[in-house]
N, C-alpha and C positions, 0 to 999 in steps of 0.2 A: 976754158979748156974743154975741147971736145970729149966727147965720150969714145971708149976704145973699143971697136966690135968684141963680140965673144968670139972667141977659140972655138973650134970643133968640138974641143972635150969639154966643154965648158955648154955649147947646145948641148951634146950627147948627153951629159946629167941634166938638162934641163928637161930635156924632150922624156927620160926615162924616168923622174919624178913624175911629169902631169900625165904620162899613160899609168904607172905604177898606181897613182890617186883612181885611174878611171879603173882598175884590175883589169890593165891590158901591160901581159909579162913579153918585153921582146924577145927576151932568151929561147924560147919559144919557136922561134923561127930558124931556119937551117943557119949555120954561118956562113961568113962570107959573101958574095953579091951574085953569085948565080943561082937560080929559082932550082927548089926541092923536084926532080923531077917526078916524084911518084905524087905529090899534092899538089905542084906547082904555085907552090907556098916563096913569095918572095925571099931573098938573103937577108940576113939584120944590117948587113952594112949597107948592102941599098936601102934599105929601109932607112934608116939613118940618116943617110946621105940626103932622101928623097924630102925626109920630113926639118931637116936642116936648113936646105934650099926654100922651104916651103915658111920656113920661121924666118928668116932672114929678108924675105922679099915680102911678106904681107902685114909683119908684125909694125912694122913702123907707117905702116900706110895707114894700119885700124889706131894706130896712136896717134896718130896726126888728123885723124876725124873729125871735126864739130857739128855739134849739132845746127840746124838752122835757126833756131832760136836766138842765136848771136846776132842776128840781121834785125834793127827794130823793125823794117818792116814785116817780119816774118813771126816777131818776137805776140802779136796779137791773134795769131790765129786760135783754133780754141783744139785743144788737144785732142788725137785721136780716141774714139773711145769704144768697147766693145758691142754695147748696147746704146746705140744715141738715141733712142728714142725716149728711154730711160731721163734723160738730159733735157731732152727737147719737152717733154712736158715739167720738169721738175723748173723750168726758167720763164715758163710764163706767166 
């Protein structure tokens, strides 16, 4: 059985948890979808809208990602590392 996309209100509490975790309050923003004129501060529904569109098309591409490491030949390489030189003497 397939899995059922989310609802819109169903992003909307999603998208307003993990800003709410960052102290980013949307209510904040003008209502409705056309920009505050005096700040030119976007509407919450475009906003919304903007960051819905943006969950819905990226989130299953970054879930569907592997790493290369699945490939044996690829599975040998030696990890990136910040300091190889640290490495490089530490192996001979």
């Amino acid at each position: 059985m397939a899995p059922t996309p989310p609802t819109d209100a169903e992003l909307d509490v999603m998208i307003r948890a993990r800003l709410a975790s960052l102290g980013i309050d949307l209510d904040q923003l003008p209502p409705g979808t056309a920009p505050d004129p005096a700040t030119g501060a976007p509407g919450r529904d475009s906003v919304l809208a903007s960051l819905r569109s943006f969950v819905r098309g990226s989130v299953t591409a970054i879930a569907a990602y592997r790493l290369p490491g699945a490939d044996p030949a690829l599975s040998q390489q030696p990890a990136p590392m910040l300091y190889p030189s640290i490495s490089t003497e530490w192996r001979k």
